[in-house]
C-alpha positions as CSV (number, residue, x, y, z in Angstrom):
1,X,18.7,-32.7,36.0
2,X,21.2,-34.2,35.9
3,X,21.1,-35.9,32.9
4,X,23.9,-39.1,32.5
5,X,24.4,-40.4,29.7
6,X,27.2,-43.6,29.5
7,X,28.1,-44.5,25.3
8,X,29.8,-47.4,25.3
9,X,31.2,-50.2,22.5
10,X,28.9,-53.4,22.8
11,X,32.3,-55.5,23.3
12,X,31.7,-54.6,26.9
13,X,28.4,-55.2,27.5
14,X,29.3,-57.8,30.3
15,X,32.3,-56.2,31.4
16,X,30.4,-53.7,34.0
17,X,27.3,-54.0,36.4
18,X,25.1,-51.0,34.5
19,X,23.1,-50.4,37.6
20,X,26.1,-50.7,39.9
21,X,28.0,-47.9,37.5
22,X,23.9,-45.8,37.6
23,X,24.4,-46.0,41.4
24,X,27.9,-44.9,41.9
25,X,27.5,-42.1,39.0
26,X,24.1,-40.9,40.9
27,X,26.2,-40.8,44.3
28,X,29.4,-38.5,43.2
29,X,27.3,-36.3,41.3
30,X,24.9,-35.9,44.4
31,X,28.3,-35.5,46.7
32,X,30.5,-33.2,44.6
33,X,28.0,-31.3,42.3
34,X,25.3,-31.1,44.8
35,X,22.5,-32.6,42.5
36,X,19.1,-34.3,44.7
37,X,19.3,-37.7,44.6
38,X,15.8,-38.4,42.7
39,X,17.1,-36.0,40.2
40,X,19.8,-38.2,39.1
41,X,19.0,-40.1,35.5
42,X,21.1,-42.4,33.6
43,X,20.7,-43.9,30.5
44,X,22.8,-46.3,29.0
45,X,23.8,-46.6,24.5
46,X,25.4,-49.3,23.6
47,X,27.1,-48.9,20.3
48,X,27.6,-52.2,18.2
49,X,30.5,-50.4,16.0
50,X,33.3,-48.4,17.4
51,X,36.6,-47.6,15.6
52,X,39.9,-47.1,17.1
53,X,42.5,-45.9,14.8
54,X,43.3,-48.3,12.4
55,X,42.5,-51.4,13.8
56,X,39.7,-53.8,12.0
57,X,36.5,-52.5,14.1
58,X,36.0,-57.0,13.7
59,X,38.8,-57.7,15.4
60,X,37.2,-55.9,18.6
61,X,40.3,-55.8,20.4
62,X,39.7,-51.8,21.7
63,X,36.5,-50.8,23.6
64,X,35.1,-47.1,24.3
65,X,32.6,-45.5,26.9
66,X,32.5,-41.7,27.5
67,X,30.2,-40.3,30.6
68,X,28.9,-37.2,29.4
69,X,26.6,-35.4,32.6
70,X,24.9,-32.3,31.8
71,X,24.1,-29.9,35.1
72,X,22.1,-26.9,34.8
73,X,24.5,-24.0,34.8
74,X,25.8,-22.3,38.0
75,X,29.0,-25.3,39.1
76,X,32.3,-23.6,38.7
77,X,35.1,-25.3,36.3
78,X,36.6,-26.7,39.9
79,X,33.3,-28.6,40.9
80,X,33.4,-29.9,37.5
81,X,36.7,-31.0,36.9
82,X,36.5,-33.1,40.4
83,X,32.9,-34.7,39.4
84,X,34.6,-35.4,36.1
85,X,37.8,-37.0,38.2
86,X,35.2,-39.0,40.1
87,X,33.6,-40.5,37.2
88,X,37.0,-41.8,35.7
89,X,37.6,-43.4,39.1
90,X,33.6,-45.2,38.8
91,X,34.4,-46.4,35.6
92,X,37.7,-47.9,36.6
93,X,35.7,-49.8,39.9
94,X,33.1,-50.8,37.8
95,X,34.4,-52.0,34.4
96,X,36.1,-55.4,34.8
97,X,39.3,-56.5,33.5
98,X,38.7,-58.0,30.2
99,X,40.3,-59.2,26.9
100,X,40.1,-55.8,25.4
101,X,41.6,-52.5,25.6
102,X,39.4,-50.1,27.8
103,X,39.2,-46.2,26.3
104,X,37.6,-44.4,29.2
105,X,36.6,-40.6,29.1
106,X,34.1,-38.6,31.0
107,X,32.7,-34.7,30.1
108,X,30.6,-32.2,32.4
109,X,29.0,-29.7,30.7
110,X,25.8,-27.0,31.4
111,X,22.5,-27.8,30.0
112,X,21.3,-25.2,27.4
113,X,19.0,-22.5,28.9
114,X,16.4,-23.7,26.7
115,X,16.6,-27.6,28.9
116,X,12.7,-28.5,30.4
117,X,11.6,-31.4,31.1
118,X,8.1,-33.1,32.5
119,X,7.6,-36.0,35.1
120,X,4.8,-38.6,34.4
């Protein structure tokens, strides 16, 4: 715990610094939600189709990443909502102006009850 997970259209594959992005995400969650530093895990899915409304998915003129962290249960809806403000603010530092239009969105949510996990 956490676990980060960062979806994103392959149109911006060199738009943002991935372990930049890992590195800021790790830090706010640490700082707002409390989380231990070697806790923190990112992993990054590029998508090589996205849609956005009706435009030809060729023309590739829209691009989409969504944060979605998952905390073990206990944060209230307020620590949430400000982690969830932070991450829209790492994405807009670490995404670079580009030739497409950037559809940014970010969701904290509790890890089931059932969540385990083993280190190696």
């Amino acid at each position: 715990m956490p676990q980060i997970t960062v979806d994103y259209s392959d149109t911006m594959e060199n738009a943002f610094d991935r372990a930049g992005l890992a590195r800021a995400l790790h830090e706010a969650t640490v700082e707002i939600a409390a989380a231990k530093p070697e806790a923190c895990k990112t992993l990054f899915r590029p998508s090589t189709y996205t849609a956005f409304g009706y435009e030809d998915p060729g023309a590739r003129g829209h691009a989409i990443v969504h944060v979605t962290i998952g905390l073990l249960a206990g944060r209230g809806e307020e620590t949430k909502a400000r982690l969830t403000e932070a991450v829209l603010e790492v994405l807009r530092a670490h995404v670079a102006d580009a030739a497409f239009t950037l559809h940014a969105s970010a969701e904290i949510r509790d890890l089931d009850p059932s969540y385990r996990k083993f280190d190696r």
